[in-house]
Each structure stands twice: as structure tokens, then as C-alpha cells.
MIVEXTI-364492 format. One record per residue (C-alpha): residue number from 0; residue in three letters; x negated, y, z. Coordinates in steps of 0.001 Angstrom, whole numbers. Layout:
<recs>
+-----+---------+---------+---------+---------+
: num : residuo :    east :   north :      up :
+-----+---------+---------+---------+---------+
: NUM :     ala :       X :       Y :       Z :
...
+-----+---------+---------+---------+---------+
</recs>
This chain:
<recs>
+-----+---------+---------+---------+---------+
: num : residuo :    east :   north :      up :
+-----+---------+---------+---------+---------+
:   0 :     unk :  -23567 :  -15391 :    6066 :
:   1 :     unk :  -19912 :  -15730 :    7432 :
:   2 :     unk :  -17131 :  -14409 :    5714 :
:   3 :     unk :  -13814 :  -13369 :    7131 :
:   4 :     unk :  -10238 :  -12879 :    5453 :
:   5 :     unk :   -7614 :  -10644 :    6854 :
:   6 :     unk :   -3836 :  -11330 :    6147 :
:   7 :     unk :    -976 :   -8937 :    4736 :
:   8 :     unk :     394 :   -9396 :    8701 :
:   9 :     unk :   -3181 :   -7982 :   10040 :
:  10 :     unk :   -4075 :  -11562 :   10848 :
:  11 :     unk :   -7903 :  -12332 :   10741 :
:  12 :     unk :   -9450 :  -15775 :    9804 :
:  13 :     unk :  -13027 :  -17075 :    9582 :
:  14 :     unk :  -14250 :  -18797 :    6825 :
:  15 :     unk :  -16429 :  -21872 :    7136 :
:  16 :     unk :  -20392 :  -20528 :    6635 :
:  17 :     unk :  -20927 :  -19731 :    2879 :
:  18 :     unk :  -22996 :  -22103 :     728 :
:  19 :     unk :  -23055 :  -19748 :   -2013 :
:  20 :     unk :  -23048 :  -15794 :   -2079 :
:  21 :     unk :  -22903 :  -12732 :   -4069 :
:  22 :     unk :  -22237 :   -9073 :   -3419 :
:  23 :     unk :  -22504 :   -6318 :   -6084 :
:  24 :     unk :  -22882 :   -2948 :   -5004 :
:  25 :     unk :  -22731 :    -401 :   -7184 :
:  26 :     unk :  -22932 :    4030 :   -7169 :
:  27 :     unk :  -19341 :    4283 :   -7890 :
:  28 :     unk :  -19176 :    3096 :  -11347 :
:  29 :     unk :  -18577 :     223 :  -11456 :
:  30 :     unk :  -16644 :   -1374 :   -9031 :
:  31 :     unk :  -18366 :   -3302 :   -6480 :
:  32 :     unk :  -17540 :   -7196 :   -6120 :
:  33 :     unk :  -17933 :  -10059 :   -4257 :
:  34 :     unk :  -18254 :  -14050 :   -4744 :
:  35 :     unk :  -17909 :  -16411 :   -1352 :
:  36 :     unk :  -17866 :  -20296 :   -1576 :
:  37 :     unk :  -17787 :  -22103 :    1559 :
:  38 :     unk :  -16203 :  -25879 :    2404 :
:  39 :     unk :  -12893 :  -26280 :    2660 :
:  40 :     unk :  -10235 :  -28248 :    4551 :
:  41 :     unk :   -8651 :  -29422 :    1213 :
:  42 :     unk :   -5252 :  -30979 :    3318 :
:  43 :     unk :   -5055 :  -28192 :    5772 :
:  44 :     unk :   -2655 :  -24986 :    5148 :
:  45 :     unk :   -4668 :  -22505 :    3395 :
:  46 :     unk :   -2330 :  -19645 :    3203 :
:  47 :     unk :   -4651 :  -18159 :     330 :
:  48 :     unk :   -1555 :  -16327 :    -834 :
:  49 :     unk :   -1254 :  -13830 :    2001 :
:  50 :     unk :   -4803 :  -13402 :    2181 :
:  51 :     unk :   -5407 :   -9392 :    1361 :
:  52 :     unk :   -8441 :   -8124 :    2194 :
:  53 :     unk :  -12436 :   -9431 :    2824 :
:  54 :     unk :  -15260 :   -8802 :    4627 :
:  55 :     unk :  -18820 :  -10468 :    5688 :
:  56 :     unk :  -21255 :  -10229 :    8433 :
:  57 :     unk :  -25002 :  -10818 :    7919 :
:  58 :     unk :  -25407 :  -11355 :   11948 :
:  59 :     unk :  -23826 :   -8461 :   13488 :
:  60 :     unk :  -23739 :   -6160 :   10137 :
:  61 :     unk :  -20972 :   -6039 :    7959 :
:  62 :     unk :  -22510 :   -6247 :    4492 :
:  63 :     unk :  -19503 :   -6233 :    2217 :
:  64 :     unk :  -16171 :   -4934 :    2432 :
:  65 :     unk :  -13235 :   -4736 :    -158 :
:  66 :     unk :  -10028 :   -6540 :   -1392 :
:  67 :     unk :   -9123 :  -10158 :   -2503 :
:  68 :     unk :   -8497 :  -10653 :   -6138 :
:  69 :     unk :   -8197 :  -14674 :   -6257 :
:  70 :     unk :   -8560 :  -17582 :   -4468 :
:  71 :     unk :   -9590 :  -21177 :   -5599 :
:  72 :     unk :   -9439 :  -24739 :   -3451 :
:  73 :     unk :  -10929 :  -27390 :   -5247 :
:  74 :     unk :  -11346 :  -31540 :   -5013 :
:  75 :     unk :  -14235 :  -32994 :   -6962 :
:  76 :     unk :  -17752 :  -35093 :   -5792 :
:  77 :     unk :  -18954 :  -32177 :   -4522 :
:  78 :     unk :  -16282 :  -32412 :   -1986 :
:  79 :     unk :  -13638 :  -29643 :   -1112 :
:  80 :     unk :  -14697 :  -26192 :   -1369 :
:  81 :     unk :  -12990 :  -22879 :   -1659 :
:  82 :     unk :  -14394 :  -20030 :   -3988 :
:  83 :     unk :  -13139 :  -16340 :   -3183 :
:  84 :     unk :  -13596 :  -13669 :   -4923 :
:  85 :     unk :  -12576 :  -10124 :   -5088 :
:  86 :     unk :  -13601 :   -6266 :   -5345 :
:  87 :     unk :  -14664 :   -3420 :   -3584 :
:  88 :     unk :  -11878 :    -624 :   -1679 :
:  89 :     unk :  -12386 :    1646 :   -5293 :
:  90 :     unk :  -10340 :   -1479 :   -6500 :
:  91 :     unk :   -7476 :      81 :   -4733 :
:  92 :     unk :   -7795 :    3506 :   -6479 :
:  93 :     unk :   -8474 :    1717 :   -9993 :
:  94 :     unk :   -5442 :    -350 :   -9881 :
:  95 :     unk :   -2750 :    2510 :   -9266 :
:  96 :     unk :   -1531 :    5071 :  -11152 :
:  97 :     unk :   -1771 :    8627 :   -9812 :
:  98 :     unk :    1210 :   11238 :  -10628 :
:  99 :     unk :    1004 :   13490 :  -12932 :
: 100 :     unk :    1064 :   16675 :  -11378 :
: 101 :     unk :    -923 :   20499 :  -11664 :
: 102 :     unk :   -1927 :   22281 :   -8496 :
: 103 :     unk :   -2799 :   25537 :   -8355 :
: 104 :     unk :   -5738 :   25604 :   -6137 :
: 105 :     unk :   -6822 :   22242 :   -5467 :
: 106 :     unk :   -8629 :   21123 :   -2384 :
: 107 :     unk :  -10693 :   18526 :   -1206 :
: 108 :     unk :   -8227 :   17413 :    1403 :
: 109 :     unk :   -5058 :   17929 :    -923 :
: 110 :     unk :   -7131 :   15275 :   -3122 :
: 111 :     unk :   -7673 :   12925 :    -118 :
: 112 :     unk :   -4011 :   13170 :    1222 :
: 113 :     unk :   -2418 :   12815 :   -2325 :
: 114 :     unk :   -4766 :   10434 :   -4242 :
: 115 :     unk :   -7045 :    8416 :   -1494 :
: 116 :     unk :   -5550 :    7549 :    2510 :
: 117 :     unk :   -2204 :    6724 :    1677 :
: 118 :     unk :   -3974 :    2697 :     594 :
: 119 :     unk :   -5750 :    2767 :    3027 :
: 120 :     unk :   -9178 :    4000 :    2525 :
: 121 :     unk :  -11289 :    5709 :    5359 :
: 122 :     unk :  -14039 :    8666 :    4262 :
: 123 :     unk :  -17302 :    7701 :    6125 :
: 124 :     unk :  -19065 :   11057 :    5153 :
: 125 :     unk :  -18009 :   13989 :    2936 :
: 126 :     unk :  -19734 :   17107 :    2243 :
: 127 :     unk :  -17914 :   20651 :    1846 :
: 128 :     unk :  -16617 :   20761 :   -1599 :
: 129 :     unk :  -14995 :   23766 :   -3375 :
: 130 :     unk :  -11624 :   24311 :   -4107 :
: 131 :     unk :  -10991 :   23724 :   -7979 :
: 132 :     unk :   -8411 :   26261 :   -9455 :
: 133 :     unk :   -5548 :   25358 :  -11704 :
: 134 :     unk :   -6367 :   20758 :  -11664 :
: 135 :     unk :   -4479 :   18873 :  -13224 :
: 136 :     unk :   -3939 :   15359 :  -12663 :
: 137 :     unk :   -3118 :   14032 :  -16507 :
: 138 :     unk :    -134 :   11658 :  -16830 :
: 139 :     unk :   -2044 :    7995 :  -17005 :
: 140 :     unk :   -4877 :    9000 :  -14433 :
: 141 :     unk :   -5715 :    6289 :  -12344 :
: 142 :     unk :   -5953 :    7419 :   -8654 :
: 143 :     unk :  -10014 :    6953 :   -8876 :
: 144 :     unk :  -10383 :    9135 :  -12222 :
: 145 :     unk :   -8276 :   11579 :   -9919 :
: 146 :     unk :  -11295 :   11382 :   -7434 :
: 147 :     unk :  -13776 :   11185 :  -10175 :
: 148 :     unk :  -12872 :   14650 :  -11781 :
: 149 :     unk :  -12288 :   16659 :   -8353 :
: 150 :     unk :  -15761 :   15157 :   -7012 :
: 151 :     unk :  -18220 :   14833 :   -9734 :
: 152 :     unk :  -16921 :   16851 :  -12685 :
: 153 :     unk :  -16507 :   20384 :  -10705 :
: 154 :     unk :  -18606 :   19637 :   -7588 :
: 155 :     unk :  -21432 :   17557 :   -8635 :
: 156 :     unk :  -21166 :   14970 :   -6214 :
: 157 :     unk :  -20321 :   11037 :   -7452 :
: 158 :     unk :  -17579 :    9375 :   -4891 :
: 159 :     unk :  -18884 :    5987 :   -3723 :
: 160 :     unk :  -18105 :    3262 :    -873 :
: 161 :     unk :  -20613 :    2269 :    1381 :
: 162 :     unk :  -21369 :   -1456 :    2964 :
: 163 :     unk :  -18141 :    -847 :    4873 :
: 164 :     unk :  -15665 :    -115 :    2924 :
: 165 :     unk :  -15721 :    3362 :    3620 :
: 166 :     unk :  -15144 :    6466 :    1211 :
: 167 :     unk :  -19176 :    8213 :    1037 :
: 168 :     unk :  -18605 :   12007 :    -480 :
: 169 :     unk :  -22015 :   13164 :     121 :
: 170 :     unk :  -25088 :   13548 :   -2054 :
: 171 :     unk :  -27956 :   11136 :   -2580 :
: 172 :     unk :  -30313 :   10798 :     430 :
: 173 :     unk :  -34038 :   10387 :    -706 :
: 174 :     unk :  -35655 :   10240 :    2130 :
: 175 :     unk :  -35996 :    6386 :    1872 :
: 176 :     unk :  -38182 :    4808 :    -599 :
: 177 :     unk :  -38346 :    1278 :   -1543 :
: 178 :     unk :  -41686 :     246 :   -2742 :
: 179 :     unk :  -42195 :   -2467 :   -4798 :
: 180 :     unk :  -45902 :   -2927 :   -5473 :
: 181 :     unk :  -47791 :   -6186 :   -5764 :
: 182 :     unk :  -47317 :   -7318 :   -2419 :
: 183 :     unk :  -43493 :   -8179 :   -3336 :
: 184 :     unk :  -42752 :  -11302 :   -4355 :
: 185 :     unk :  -40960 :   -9853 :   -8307 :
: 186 :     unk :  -39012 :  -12763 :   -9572 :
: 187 :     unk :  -38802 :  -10637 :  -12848 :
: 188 :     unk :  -39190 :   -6963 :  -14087 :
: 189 :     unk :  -37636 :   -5918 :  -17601 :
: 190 :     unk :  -37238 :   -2751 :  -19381 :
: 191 :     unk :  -35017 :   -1592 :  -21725 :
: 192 :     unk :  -35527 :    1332 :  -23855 :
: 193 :     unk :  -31664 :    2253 :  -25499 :
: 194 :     unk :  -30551 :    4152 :  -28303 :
: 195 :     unk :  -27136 :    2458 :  -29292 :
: 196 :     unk :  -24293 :    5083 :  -27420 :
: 197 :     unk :  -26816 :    7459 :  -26465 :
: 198 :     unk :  -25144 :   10921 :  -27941 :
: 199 :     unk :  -27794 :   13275 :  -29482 :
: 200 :     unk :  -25145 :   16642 :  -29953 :
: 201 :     unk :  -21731 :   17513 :  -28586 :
: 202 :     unk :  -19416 :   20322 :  -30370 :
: 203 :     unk :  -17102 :   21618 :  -27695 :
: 204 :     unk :  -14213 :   23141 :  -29293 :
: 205 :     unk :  -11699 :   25552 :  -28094 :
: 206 :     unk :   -8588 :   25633 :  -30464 :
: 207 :     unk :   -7236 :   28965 :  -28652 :
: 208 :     unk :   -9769 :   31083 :  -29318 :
: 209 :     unk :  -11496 :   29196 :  -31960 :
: 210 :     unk :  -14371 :   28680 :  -30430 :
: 211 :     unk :  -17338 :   26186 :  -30468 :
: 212 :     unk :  -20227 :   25383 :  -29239 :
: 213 :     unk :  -23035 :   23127 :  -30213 :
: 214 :     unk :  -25194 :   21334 :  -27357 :
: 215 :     unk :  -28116 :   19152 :  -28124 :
: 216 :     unk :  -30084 :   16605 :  -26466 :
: 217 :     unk :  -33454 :   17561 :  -27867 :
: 218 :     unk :  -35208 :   14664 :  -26434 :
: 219 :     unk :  -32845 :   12247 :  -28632 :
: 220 :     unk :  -32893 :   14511 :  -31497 :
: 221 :     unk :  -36638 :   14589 :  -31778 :
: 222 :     unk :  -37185 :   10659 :  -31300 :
: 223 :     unk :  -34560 :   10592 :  -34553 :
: 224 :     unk :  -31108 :    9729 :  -32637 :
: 225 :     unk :  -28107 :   10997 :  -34631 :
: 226 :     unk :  -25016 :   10579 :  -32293 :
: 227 :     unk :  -22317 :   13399 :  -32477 :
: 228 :     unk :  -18955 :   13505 :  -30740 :
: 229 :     unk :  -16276 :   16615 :  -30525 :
: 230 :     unk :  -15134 :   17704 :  -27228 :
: 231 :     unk :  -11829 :   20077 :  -27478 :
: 232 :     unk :  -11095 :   21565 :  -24051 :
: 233 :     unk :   -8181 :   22931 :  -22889 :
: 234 :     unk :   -6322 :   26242 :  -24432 :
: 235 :     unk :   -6770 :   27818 :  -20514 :
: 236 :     unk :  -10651 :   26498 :  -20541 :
: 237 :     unk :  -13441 :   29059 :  -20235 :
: 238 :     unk :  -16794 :   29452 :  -22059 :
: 239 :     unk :  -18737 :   28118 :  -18617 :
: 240 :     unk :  -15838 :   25321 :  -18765 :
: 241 :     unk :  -16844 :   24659 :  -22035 :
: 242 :     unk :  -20698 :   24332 :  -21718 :
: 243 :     unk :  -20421 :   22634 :  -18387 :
: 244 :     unk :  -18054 :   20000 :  -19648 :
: 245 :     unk :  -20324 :   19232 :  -22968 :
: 246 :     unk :  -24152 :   19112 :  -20656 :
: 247 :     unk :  -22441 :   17118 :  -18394 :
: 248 :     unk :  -21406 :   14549 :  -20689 :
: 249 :     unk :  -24888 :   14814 :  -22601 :
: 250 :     unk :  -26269 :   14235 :  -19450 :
: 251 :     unk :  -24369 :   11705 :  -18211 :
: 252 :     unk :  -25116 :    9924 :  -21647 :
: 253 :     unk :  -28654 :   10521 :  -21344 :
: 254 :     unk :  -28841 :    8435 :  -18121 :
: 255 :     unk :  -28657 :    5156 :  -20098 :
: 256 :     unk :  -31637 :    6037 :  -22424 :
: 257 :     unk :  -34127 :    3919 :  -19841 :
: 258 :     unk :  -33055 :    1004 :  -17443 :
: 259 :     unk :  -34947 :   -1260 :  -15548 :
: 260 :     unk :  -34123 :   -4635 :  -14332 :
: 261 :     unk :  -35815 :   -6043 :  -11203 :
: 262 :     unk :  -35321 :   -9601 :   -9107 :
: 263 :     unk :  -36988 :  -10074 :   -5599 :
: 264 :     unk :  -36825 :  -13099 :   -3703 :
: 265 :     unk :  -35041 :  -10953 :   -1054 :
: 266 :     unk :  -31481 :  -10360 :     297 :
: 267 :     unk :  -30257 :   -6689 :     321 :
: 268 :     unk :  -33817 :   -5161 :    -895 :
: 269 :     unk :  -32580 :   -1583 :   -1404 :
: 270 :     unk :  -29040 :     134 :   -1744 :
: 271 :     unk :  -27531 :    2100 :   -4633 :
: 272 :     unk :  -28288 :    5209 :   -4762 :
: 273 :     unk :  -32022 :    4564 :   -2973 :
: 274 :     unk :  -35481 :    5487 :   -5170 :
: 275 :     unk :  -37636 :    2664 :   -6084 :
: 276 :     unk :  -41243 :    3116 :   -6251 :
: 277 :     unk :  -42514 :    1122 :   -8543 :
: 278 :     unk :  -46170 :      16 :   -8140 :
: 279 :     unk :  -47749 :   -2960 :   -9980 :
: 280 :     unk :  -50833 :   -3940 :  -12003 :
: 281 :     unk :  -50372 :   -4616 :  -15445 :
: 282 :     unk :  -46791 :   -2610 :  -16018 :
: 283 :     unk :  -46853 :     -29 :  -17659 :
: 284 :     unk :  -43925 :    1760 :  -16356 :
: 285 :     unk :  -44697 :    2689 :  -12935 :
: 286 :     unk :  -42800 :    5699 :  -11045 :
: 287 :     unk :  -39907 :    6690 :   -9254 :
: 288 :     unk :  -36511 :    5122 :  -10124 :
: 289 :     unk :  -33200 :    5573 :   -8425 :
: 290 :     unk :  -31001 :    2184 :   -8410 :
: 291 :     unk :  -27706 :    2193 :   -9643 :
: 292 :     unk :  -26865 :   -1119 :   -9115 :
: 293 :     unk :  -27523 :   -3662 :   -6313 :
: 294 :     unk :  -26378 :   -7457 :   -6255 :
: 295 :     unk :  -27653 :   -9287 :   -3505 :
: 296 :     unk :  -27241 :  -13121 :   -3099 :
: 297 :     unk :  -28223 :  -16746 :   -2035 :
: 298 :     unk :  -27396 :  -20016 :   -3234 :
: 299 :     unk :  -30051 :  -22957 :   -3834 :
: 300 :     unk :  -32955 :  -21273 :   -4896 :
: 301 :     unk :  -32770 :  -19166 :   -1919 :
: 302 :     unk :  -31861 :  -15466 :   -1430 :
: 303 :     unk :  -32525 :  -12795 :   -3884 :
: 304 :     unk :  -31433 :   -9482 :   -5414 :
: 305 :     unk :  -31684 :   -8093 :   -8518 :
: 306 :     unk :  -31479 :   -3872 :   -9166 :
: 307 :     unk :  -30733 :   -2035 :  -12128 :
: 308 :     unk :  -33054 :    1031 :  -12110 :
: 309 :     unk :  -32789 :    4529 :  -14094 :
: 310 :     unk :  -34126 :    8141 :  -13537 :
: 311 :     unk :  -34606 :    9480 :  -10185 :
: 312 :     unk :  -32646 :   12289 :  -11570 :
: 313 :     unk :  -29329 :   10365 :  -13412 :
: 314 :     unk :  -26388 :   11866 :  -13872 :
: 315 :     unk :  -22985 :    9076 :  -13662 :
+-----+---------+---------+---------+---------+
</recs>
């Protein structure tokens, strides 16, 4: 693994071969992340300080992609060694503020223009997505909730960054399917069954015209989960406003009611977003499970990765 650093000037360094590694890839939510330690020239100029941006190459692939958060040199008897360590490009959206603002008819490309290119950020693939009448961007939005909301709220697809960097507005591709049967070497395999957070009803009220609605997740309510919260829309919201908004949000919450937590003594043994096919004797949990989260590393047990799995069909 090498990692390279590029400076607020454009200028590109290489970092010394990393001893230890992590990457953290996520669907969108959260942020991806990265960890690089490598030896370091402890009396040489480091520049750290103008260092902006990170990437690494696994041979000829660049694997990770995103922005530098901090930067640590260090003297002890392990010798000198430099730990960096940063986020993904969402990072940039995250950090700053959007401006409030309403548009009539919004569009996909008024929402890239406004809210995603001017930092920098390049869309990789993007999928025709319908105008949204009368969006508002609410004072306090950060430029990614901005994204969020135009992408996954009112068009059903979830805004993520790919291996390089890139912007990804496209659906889920499940054509590839990641077995894991008991021919992979499975470090460990947990599941977690959740209840804490998981909402059982939703009341989505409309003050204007004094309307509500009551949406239920029956599965929750008949294993005995009691979890209500009120949603009041908008004055200007409709009735198919109103019930999308609550489902999607029962849903969404729904998502978290099974995870699954696999290590294999692998590097970069699926992506997020990818189905798992789970496949081994003795578990009792076997199926089809879409990972949501990815971190792939090495350091001196070797390489591995460890995925968080949910439903194929989870809604973030």
C-alpha cells in the first residue's frame, strides 16, 4: 500500500510504504475515513500543514480517496513514524453550510452547480432524477443534507462516493454477489437483533388543514415494540407528502432492526452497497445481505476486513 498527499499548491508527495492501514467505506452515511502510518524522516521538513487532500494505490488502483483532517510525527523506540488520518470527499459537503434559499422547480443540476462542484467534487455516475417542485434548502442545512433530501428523500436514490473520490448518483447494482460460505477463512460472524430506536408508529401531522395520519410498522408492533414519534410537515405539504415522508422514515428506521457483523482475513472483500451471500454450517442466519459498511485494513496480524450487513432491501 502507498499513500500519496497532495498540497494546497497542487503539489503531490509520496509517502514512505504504510506499516499500518485502514479505510472505511461506507453507503453514504457515514462518512468514509482513512488511517495511514508509515516511517518518517523525523528531522526532515514535513510540511504537514499544507497537506490537503489523500489518496492510496493498492498497485495500480486507487483504493481510497478523500481529505486530510490531521497529521501526527512522532519520536519514541519505535522510531519516527507519521500517522495520517482524514475523511472521505462527503467531508467537504458535511463541513459547509449551504444557503438558505427556495427554488421553485429544483433540478438535479441546479443541486450539483449550487450545493456540490463548486469544492471540488466530480459525479462518476448519476441517473436521471426528477425535478422537485417548490425545495427548500432550510437555513442550517449542511451542503450534504442539501444532497441528501434532493436525492434520496424525493428520488429514491442514496448519494455516495466511490473508491475514487467521485460523486456515485445511481442505484444499487446487484449483479455481484459476494459469497461467503465455508470455504472463507471468517475471522468472526455476529448478529445483532435491535429494538432500542427502532420506531413502531409515526403520526404525521399537518397543522393547516388539521390533518393526521397514523403509520405503523406492524412487524415491530406485533413483536411488542412501542416507539412513537410526531412528524408535522409543512403548511404547503400534500397528503402523498405526508405518507411518503412518515414510510420513509419508518422504513429507514426499520433498516437497523437486524445487522450483521463479519471479519475475513481479506483486504477489500466486498464494497458497500454489494449483497453478501451468506453460506455456512452451523449459522443459523444464512441469506442475502446487502453491506452497508466496509473497512478494509492490514497491520500485524495481516490484512482483513470487516462488513456490517443488513437487508438486501434497506432503506438509509
Amino acid at each position: 500500500m502507498r499513500g500519496y498527499v497532495k498540497t494546497v499548491q497542487g503539489v503531490v508527495f509520496a509517502l514512505p510504504v504504510a506499516t499500518q492501514w485502514e479505510f472505511q467505506y461506507t453507503a453514504g452515511i457515514p462518512c468514509d475515513s482513512f488511517l495511514y502510518c508509515c516511517p518518517w524522516d523525523a528531522g526532515g521538513d514535513t510540511g504537514v500543514v499544507d497537506w490537503q487532500e489523500f489518496y492510496a494505490l493498492e498497485g495500480e488502483e486507487t483504493v481510497f480517496y478523500g481529505v486530510v483532517d490531521e497529521c501526527e510525527t512522532s519520536i519514541s523506540e519505535k522510531g519516527a513514524l507519521l500517522e495520517v488520518s482524514g475523511r472521505g470527499m462527503a467531508a467537504l459537503l458535511l463541513d459547509n453550510e449551504a444557503l438558505g434559499q427556495d427554488y421553485a422547480t429544483a433540478t438535479l443540476d441546479d443541486i450539483l452547480r449550487n450545493h456540490v462542484t463548486p469544492y471540488g467534487i466530480q459525479v462518476a455516475e448519476r441517473k436521471q432524477l426528477s425535478p422537485v417542485s417548490r425545495f427548500s434548502v432550510s437555513v442550517g442545512s449542511s451542503e450534504w443534507s442539501v444532497l441528501y433530501d434532493f436525492c434520496r428523500y424525493y428520488n429514491g436514490v442514496m448519494p455516495r462516493f466511490n473508491q475514487q473520490g467521485q460523486l456515485v448518483l445511481s442505484g444499487w447494482k446487484d449483479d455481484t454477489v459476494v459469497k461467503v460460505d465455508d470455504g472463507v477463512a471468517v475471522m468472526e460472524l455476529v448478529c445483532l437483533d435491535r429494538r432500542y430506536g427502532i420506531l413502531s408508529e409515526i403520526l404525521v401531522r399537518d397543522k393547516v388543514r388539521q390533518v393526521v395520519e397514523t403509520l405503523g410498522n406492524q412487524e415491530f408492533l406485533r413483536s411488542g415494540g412501542r416507539c412513537r414519534r410526531v412528524l408535522t410537515m409543512p403548511g404547503r405539504s400534500d397528503y402523498q407528502t405526508m405518507r411518503f415522508s412518515g414510510q420513509f422514515q419508518l422504513n429507514k428506521s426499520n433498516g437497523d432492526l437486524l445487522r450483521l457483523e463479519l471479519e475475513v482475513a481479506q483486504t477489500f472483500f466486498a464494497r458497500p452497497g454489494e449483497l453478501v451471500q451468506l453460506q455456512r454450517t452451523g449459522w443459523g442466519r444464512n441469506g442475502i445481505y446487502r453491506a452497508v459498511e466496509v473497512q478494509a485494513g492490514e497491520d500485524v496480524r495481516g490484512g482483513w476486513s470487516r462488513l456490517k450487513l443488513a437487508a438486501a432491501d434497506i432503506v438509509m
